[in-house]
N, C-alpha and C positions, 0 to 999 in steps of 0.2 A: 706820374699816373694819379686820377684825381679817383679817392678813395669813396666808394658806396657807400652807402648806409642797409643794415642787416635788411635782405628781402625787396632791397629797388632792384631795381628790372634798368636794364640798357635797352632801350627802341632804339630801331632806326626807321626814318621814312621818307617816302620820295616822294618826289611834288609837294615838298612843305612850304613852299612860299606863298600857296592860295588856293581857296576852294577847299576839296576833301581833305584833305594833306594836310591843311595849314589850322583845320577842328581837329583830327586827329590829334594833331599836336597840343592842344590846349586840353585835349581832355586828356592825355597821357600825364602832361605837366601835373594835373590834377590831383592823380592819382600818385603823383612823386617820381615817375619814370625821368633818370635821365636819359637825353635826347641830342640822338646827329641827327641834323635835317638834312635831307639831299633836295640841290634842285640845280636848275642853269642858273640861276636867278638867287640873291640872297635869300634870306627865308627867315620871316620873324623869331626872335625868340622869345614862347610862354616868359612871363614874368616872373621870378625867381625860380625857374627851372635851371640846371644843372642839364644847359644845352649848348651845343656846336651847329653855325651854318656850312654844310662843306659844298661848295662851287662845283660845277664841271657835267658835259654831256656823258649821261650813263651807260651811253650806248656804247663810249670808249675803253676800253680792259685797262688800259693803263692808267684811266680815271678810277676806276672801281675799285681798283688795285691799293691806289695809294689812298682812295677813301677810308678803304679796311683797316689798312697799317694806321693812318689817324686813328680810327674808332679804338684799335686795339691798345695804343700807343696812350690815349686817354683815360681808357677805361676798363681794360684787359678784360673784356668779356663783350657777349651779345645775346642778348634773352630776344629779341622780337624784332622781324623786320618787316615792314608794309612798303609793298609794291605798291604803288600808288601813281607815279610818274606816267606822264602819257599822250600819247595827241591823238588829234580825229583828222578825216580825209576825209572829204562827201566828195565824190564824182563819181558820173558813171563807170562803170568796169570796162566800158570797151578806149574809154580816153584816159584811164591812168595809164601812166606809163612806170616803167620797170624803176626807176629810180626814186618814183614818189612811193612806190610799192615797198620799195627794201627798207626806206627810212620810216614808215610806220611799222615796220614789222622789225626797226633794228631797236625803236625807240620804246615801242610795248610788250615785245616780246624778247628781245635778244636780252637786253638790260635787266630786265628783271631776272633771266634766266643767270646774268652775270654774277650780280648780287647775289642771288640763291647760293649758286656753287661757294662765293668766297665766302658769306658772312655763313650761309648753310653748314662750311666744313668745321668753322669755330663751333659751332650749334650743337655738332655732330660728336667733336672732340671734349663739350663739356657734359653731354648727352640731354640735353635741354636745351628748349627753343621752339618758338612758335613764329612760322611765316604765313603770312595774307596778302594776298593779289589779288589786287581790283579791278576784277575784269569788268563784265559788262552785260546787262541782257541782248547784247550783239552776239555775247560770245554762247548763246544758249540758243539765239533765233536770227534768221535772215532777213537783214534791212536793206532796202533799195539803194543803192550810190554809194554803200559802205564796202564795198568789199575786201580793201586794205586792210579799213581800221575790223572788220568783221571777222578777217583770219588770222589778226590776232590776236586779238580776245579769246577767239574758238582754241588757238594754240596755247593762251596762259591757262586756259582750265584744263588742256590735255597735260601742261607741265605741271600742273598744281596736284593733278590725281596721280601722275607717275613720281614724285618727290615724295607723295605721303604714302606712298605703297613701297620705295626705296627704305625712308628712314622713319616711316613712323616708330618699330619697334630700337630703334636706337635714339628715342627721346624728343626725336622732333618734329611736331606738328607742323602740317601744312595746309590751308586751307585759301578758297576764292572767296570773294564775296560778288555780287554781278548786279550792282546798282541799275537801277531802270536811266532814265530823264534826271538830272540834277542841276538846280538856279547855282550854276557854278560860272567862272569866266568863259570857259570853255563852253556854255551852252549858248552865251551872248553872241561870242562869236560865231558859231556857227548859227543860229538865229540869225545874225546881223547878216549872213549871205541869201536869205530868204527862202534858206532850206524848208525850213517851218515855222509854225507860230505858236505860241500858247496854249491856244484853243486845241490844236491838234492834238498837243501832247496832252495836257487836261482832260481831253474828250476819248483818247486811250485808255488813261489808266484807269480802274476799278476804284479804287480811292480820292480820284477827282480831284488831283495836285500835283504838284511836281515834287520830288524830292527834295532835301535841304541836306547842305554838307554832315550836319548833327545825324541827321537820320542811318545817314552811311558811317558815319567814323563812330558813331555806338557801335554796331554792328560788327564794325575792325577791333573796336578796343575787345568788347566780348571774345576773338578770336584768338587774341593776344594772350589772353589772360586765362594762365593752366590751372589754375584755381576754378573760374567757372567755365571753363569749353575744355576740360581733361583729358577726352574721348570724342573732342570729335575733330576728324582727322579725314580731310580728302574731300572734303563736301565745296560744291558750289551753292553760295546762299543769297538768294535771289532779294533785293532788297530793292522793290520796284511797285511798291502798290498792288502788285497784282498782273502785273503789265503780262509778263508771260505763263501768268494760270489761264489768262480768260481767252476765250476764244469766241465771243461774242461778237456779234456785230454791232455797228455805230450803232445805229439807233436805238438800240434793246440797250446798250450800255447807257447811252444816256438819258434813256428812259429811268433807268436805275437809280440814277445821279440826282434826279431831278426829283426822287417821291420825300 
């Protein structure tokens, strides 16, 4: 077992191999967290951090399982874990089919709930610990051709407010966070299908950008950290520009944009 230093934190985070995941990671380094990074995919490691890549689909229990026994096996504790892991689906609702439907919902929503249960009961057993799932302004508001990836988002912030209403008072924070638009791979890609462009999304948000992975994994770390977020427990935190305050129309919006 590789021995702490008085006051670091054990993270764990999914999707560390790139985009939000993989800044999270750099700024937890930062701040001295050791770090398991979860992903399918290797996943870099911060440069002299007191870090683990561990391989495998989340959405498997038997993967989760032995991810745990690692974590524990390492490091005999867990302070903080970020749901972070994820994929997107754009088609219509009446042409998905039941198969593409379970895998967006086994891969955003089962998985994380997996996680929660096993790293949650360590959490629960030391009565400290702070979890954050990265939903999505999908999961706060209905978008066109999403409905996969829309119901599960909508499902991680119902499991986020039922976890922080189970164990808040036995030590362990739970919280969302619900990123807008983010210049992630993930947005290329789906971009690259000519769902949408730049322009669209720019011409949306209130603050007239897209998001950056920093913008979001501040956000996460702040959550993490029982020092400055002590009290707050159960909240969806909307980290979009603006995207889902404004209710303005185009052109008044970009009238805005433009003085």
């Amino acid at each position: 077992m590789t021995s702490l230093t008085s006051g670091q934190r054990v993270t764990v985070i999914t999707g560390a191999a790139q985009g939000i995941g993989r800044r999270t990671a750099e700024l937890c380094a930062e701040r001295g967290d050791a770090l398991a990074l979860l992903d399918i995919q290797p996943s870099p490691l911060p440069a002299g951090a007191d870090a683990v890549s561990l391989i495998g689909d989340l959405s498997d229990e038997t993967v989760v399982k032995a991810h745990t026994e690692a974590i524990m096996q390492r490091w005999g504790r867990v302070d903080a874990l970020v749901n972070n892991a994820g994929i997107s689906f754009i088609t219509p609702a009446e042409d998905t089919t039941a198969a593409s439907f379970r895998r967006v919902l086994d891969v955003n929503l089962t998985a994380p709930f997996l996680l929660c249960r096993e790293l949650g009961t360590l959490m629960l057993a030391q009565r400290s610990g702070s979890i954050v799932n990265v939903a999505s302004v999908a999961g706060l508001l209905g978008i066109i051709d999403r409905a996969a990836y829309n119901a599960s988002k909508h499902g991680l912030i119902g499991l986020t407010r039922t976890l922080a209403a189970e164990w808040g008072a036995r030590g362990v924070r739970v919280n969302a966070v619900c990123p807008g638009w983010v210049k992630t791979e993930m947005d290329m890609h789906d971009m690259g299908s000519g769902a949408y462009t730049d322009a669209d999304i720019v011409g949306r948000v209130p603050m007239g950008r897209f998001a950056s992975p920093d913008d979001i994994a501040r956000a996460i770390v702040y959550l993490t950290d029982a020092q400055a977020s002590p009290f707050v427990n159960g909240v969806a935190l909307s980290v979009d520009g603006g995207w889902a305050a404004d209710g303005s129309w185009e052109q008044l919006r970009r009238g805005k944009q433009e003085l």
